[in-house]
N, C-alpha and C positions, 0 to 999 in steps of 0.2 A: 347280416343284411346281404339280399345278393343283386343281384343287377339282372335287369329285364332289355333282354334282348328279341330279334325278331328272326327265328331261322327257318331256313325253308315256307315262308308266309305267319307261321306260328308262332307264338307266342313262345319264349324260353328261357329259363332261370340260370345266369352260372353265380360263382362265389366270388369273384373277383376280376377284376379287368385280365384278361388273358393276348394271347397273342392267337396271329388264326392257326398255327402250327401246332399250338398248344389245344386248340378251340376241336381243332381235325385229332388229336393223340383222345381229348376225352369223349368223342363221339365213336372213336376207335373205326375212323374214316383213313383208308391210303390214301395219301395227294396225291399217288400217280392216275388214278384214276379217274379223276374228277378236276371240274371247273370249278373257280369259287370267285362269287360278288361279293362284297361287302361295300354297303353303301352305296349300292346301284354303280360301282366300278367295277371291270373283272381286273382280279387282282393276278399277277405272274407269280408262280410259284416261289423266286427268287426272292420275295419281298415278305411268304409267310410267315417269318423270324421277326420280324422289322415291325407289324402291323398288328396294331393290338385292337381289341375288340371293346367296347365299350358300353356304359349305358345306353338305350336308345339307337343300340346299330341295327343295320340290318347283314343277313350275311344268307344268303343262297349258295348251297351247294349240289351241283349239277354230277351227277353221273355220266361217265362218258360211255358209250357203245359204240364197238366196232362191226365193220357189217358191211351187205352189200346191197 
């Protein structure tokens, strides 16, 4: 069975509750790079270990660019 979650707007399938550190390793996403929501919160980096993903979450991941 797996769990439907909603990332980037879309629809998305994982295998099991994850953590978003975990959720960023199999999307093969750097966190230095990027902003992340989960659940219409932005989440601090510091907490991605901490913060598991769930049936039903939502979780946006924003790319960061530098620039002038």
């Amino acid at each position: 069975s797996t769990l439907k979650i909603t990332l980037n707007g879309d629809p998305f399938e994982i295998a099991e509750p994850v953590t978003l550190s975990g959720l960023l390793r199999l999307l093969e996403v750097d966190p230095r790079g990027i902003a992340l929501e989960h659940n219409l919160v932005v989440v601090k980096r510091s907490v991605y270990d901490s913060t598991t993903v769930r049936e039903g979450d939502q979780v946006e991941i924003v790319n960061l660019v530098g620039g002038g």
